[in-house]
LUMGUNU-43511 format. One record per residue (C-alpha): x negated, y negated, z negated. Coordinates in steps of 0.5 Angstrom, whole numbers. Each point is the difference from the previous one (the first is absolute). Last residue first. Layout:
<sites>
{site {X; Y; Z}}
...
</sites>
This chain:
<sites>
{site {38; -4; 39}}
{site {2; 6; -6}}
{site {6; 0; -3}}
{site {0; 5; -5}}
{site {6; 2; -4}}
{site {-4; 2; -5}}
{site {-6; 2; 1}}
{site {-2; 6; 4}}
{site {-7; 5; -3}}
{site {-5; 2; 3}}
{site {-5; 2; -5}}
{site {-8; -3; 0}}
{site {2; -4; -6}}
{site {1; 6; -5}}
{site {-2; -4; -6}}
{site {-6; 5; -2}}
{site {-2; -1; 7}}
{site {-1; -8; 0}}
{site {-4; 1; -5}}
{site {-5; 5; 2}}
{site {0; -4; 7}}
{site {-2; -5; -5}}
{site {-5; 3; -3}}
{site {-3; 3; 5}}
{site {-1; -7; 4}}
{site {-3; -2; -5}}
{site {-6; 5; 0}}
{site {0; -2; 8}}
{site {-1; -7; -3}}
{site {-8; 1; -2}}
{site {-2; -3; -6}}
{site {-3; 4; -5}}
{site {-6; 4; 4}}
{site {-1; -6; 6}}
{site {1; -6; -5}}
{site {-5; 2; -5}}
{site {-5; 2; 6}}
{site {0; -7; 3}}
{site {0; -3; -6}}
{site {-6; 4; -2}}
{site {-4; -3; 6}}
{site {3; -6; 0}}
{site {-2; -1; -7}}
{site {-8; 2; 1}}
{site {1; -5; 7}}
{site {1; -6; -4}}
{site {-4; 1; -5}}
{site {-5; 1; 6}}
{site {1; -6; 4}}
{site {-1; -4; -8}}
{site {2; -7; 1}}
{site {5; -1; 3}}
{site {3; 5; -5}}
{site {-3; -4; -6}}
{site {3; -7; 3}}
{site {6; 3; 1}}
{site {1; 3; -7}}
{site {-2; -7; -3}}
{site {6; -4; 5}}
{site {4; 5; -3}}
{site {-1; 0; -6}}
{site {-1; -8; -1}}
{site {7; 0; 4}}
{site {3; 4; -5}}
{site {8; 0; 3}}
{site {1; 8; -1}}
{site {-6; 4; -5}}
{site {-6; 3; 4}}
{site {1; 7; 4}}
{site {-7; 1; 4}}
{site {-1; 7; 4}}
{site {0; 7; 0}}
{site {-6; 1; -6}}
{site {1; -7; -4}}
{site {7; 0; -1}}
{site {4; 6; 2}}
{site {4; -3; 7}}
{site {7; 5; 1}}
{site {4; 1; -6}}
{site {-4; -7; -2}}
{site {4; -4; 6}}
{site {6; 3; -3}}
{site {3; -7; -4}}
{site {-6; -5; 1}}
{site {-7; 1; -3}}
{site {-2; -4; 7}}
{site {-3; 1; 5}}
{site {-8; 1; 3}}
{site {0; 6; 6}}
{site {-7; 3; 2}}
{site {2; 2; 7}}
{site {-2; 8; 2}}
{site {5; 0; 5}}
{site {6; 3; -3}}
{site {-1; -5; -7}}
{site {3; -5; 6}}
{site {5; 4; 1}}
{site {1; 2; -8}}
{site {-1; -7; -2}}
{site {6; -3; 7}}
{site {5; 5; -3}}
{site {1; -6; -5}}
{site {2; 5; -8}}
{site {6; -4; -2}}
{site {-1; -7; 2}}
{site {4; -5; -4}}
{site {6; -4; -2}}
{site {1; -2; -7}}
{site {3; -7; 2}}
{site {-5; -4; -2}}
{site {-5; 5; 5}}
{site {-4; 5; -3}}
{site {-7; 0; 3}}
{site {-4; 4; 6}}
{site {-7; -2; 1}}
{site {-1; 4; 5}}
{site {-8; 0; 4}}
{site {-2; 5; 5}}
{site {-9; 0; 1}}
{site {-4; 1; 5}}
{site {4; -1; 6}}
{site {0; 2; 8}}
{site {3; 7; -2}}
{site {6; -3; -3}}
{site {0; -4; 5}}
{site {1; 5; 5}}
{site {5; 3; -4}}
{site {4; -6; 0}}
{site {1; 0; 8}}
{site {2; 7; -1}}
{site {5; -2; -5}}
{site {4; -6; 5}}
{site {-3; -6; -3}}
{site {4; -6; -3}}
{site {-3; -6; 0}}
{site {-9; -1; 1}}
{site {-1; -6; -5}}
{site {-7; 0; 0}}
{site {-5; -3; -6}}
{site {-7; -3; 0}}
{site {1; -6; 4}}
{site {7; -1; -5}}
{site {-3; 0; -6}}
{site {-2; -9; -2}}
{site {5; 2; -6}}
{site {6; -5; 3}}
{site {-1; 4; 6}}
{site {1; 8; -3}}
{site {6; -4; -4}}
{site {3; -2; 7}}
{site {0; 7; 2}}
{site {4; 3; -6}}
{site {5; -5; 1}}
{site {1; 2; 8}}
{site {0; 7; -2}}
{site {4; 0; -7}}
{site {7; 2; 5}}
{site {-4; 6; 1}}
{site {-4; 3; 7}}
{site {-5; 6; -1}}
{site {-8; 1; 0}}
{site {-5; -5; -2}}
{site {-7; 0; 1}}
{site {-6; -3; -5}}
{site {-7; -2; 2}}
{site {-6; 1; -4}}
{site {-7; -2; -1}}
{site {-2; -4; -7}}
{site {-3; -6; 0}}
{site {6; -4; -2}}
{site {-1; 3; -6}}
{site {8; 4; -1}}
{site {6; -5; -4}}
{site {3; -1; 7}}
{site {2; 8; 1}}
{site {3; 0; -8}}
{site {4; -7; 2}}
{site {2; 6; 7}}
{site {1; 6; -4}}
{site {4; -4; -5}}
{site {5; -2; 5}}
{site {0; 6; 4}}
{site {4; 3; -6}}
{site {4; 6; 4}}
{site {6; -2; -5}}
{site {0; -7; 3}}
{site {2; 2; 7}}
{site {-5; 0; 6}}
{site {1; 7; 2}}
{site {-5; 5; 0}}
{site {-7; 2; 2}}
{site {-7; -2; -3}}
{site {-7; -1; 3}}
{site {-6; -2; -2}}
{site {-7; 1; 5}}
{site {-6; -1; -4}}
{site {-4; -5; 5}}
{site {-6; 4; 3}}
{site {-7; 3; -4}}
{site {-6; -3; 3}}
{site {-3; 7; 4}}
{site {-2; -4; 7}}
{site {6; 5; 3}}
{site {5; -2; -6}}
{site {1; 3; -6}}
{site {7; 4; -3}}
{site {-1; 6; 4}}
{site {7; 2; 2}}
{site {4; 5; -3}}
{site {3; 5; 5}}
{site {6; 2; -3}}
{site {4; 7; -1}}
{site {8; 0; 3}}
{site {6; -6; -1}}
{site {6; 2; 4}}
{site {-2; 8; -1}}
{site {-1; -2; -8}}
{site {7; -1; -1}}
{site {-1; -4; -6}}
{site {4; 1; -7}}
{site {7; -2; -1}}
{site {0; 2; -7}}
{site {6; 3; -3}}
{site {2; 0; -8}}
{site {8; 2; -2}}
{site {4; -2; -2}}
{site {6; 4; -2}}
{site {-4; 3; -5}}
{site {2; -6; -5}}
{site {9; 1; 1}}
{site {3; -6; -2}}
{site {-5; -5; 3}}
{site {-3; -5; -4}}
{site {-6; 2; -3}}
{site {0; 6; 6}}
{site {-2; -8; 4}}
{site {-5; -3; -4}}
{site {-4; 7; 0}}
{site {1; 1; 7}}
{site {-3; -6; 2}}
{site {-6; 0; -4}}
{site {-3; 6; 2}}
{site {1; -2; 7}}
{site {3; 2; 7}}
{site {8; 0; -1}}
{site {5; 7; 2}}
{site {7; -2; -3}}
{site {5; 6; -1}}
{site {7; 2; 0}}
{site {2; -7; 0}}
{site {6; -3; -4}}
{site {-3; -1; -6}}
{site {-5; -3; 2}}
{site {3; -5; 4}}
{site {4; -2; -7}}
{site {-6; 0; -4}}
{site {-5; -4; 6}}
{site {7; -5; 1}}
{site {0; -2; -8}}
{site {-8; 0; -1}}
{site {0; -6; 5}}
{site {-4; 2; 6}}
{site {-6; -5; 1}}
{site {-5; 6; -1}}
{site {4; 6; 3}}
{site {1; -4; 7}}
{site {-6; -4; 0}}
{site {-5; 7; -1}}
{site {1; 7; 3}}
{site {7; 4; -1}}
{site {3; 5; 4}}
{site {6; 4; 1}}
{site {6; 4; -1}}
{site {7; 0; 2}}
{site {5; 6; 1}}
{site {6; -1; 4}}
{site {7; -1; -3}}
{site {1; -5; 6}}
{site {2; -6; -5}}
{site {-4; 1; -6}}
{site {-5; 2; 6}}
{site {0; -7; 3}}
{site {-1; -4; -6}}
{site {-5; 4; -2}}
{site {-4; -1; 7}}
{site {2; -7; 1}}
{site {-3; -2; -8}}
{site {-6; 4; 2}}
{site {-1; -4; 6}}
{site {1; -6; -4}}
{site {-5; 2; -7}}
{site {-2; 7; 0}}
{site {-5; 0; 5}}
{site {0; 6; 6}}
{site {7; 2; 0}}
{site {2; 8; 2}}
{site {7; 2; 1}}
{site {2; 7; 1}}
{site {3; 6; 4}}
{site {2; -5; 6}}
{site {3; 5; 6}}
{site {6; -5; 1}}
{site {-5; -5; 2}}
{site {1; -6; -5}}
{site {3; -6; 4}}
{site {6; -1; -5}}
{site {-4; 1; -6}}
{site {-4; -5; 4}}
{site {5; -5; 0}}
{site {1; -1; -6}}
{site {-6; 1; -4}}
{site {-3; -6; 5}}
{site {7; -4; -4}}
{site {-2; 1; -6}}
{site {-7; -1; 1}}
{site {2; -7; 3}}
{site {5; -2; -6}}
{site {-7; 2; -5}}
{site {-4; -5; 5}}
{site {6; -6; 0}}
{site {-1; 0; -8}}
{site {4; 1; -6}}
{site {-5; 4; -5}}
{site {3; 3; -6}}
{site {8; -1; 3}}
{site {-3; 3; 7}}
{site {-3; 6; -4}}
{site {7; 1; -3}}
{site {3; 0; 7}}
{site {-4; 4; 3}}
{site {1; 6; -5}}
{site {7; -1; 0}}
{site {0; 0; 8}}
{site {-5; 6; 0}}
{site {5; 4; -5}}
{site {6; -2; 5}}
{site {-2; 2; 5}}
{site {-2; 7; -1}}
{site {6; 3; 3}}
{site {-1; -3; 6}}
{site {5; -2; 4}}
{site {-2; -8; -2}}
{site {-7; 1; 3}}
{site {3; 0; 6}}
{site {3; -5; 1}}
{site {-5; -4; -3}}
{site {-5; 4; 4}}
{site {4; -4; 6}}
{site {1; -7; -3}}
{site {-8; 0; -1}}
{site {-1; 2; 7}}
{site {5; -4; 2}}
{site {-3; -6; -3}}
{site {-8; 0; 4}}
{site {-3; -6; -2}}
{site {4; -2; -5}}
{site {-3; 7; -4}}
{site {-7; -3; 0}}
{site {-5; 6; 2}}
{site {6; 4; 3}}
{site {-3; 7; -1}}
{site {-5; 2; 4}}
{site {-1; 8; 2}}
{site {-6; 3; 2}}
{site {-1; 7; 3}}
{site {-7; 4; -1}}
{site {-5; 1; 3}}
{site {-5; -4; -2}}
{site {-7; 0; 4}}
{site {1; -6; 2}}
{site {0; -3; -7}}
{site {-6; 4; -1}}
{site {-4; -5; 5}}
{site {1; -6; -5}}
{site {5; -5; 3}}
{site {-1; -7; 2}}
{site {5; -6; -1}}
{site {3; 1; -6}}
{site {7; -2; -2}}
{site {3; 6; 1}}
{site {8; 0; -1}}
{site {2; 2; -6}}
{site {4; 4; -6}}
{site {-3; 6; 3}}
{site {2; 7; 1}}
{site {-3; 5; 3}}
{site {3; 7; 1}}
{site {-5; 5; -2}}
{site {0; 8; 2}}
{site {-5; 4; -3}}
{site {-5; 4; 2}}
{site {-7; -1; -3}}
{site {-2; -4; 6}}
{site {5; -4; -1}}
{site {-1; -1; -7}}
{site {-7; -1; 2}}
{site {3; -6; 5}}
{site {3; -3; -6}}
{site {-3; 0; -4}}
{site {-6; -3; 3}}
{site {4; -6; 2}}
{site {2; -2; -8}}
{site {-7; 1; -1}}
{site {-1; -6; 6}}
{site {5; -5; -4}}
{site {-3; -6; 2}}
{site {0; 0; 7}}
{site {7; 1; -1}}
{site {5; 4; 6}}
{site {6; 1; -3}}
{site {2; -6; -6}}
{site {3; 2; -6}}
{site {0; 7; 0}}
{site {5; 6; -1}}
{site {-1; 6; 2}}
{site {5; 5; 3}}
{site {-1; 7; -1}}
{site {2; 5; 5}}
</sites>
């Protein structure tokens, strides 16, 4: 059995998480999941439903459950590997004293005790606080950790916690070029990182049926905007919606948003300020099949993604690659992996991160050309359904799990499994 760890179980927003993890089922493997949090979404993708695998919650907040804790302590002390992960701890502490670094020490306490006896590894996805739970806890258990990495967590890491995480693992696995170059650059060992694309499983998003873009009378209708993701400042709503405002008012378009976000509130008063809000509509957040149907409702996807302050970005948005699986002509930005996935000009539109005037001359060029749109989609279409399907990443990691001898049935040390 492989635990794996994650942030929060189930997320809406994380459906690529939720693909895996049904294909590794499928494929045979024995997972335990173990996540950091409660769910807080209120809906759930049907995928979810279809999971098997058993879920463990570690103390959220350890005031909340303190025998837990007191309990992976004790038994923590009785492993040979205790003394190793508290240095290791404790120097990270001293680098960043935080409440958070105390909590991910105590949720590796308690589940280095929960752990099932069969555990033959540990597998975290993001490299930043599940990856410190899931290092943490095989220094204490002797357990092997590897993981995977994506965009937040590598890229508002400091260096000295990516080194000395890399170090530890046996490998990573992350989803684009650009990635897994800045992180051999800091590990030890470079080929233990290792390139994997989500991908898109195309039975969950099967061949389009594009719709004419006339109406009945043959006046061609209002192009159709879309664009899902969270309302957060690395998505680059902001500029979509000034770039949206500076279009000739007499052109016919709509916009939907799909996705919740702390920006939700703020990015609709700017929609209201702008003289835009009759155009656009704030759906929420959708389950996936909702989303597929407004995906092929729509005419044209649009992603300005930016990098924030912070350094924080997108990696490679599982949303182009869905909506390029429907024949969606998409328009993003040159940001991170987008252009592994996007060739400007041929499969999409790429213009430079926060370029409103770009932006808003792309929009306008697309709206205005149905055939442009239709061309690109096409070849989109294509692209994503030769070179970016997940079942050839899901391969590779089952691969990766097999050179490491993850499907043993091993005893940890003095277990003491709830």
């Amino acid at each position: 059995m492989i635990a794996l760890v994650l942030k929060g179980y189930p997320r809406l927003s994380e459906t690529f998480i939720a693909q895996e993890i049904l294909a590794l089922e499928r494929r045979g493997m024995k997972l335990l999941i173990v996540s950091l949090r409660h769910p807080t979404d209120s809906k759930r993708h049907p995928i979810h439903a279809e999971i098997k695998s058993p879920v463990l919650y570690l103390p959220e907040y350890l005031h909340q459950e303190p025998w837990r804790v007191l309990k992976g302590l004790i038994a923590a002390i009785r492993q040979p590997g205790f003394g190793r992960a508290f240095k290791s701890w404790w120097r990270d502490l001293m680098r960043d004293f935080t409440t958070n670094r105390i909590r991910r020490f105590g949720q590796a306490l308690v589940l280095a005790r929960e752990l099932p006896a069969e555990t033959s590894g540990l597998y975290t996805h993001f490299i930043h606080t599940p990856g410190s739970v899931g290092r943490y806890c095989s220094l204490i258990t002797g357990l092997d950790w590897v993981g995977s990495a994506h965009a937040k967590d590598i890229w508002t890491l400091s260096d000295w916690e990516l080194s000395e995480k890399l170090a530890d693992i046996g490998w990573l696995v992350t989803c684009t070029h650009a990635n897994r170059d800045y992180l051999a650059q800091l590990s030890p060992d470079p080929k233990r990182v290792e390139l994997v694309y989500h991908g898109i499983d195309f039975n969950r998003f099967p061949a389009p049926e594009r719709t004419d873009e006339l109406d009945r009378d043959g006046v061609a209708r209002e192009v159709r905007l879309i664009s899902v993701g969270r309302a957060v400042d690395k998505k680059g709503y902001d500029l979509l919606l000034a770039a949206l405002a500076r279009l000739p008012s007499h052109l016919k378009w709509s916009f939907t948003h799909i996705g919740g976000g702390p920006l939700l509130a703020q990015l609709k008063a700017q929609a209201t300020a702008l003289g835009l809000s009759e155009r656009i509509v704030w759906m929420g957040a959708l389950a996936q099949a909702q989303v597929l149907e407004h995906y092929r409702r729509s005419d044209l996807f649009v992603l300005p993604c930016r990098i924030s302050e912070d350094g924080d970005r997108d990696g490679l948005p599982n949303v182009l690659m869905e909506a390029q699986s429907q024949a969606l002509c998409c328009l993003a930005t040159n940001v991170s992996g987008i252009p592994e996935l996007i060739i400007d000009g041929e499969s999409g539109v790429l213009v430079e991160q926060n370029d409103i005037s770009a932006l808003s001359r792309e929009l306008e060029r697309l709206v205005r050309d149905p055939l442009q749109r239709q061309q690109m989609g096409q070849a989109g279409y294509e692209r994503v359904r030769s070179q970016f399907s997940f079942e050839h990443g899901i391969d590779l990691l089952i691969e990766k799990f097999e050179e490491r001898d993850l499907f043993r049935q091993p005893a940890l040390a003095s277990p003491e499994s709830t």
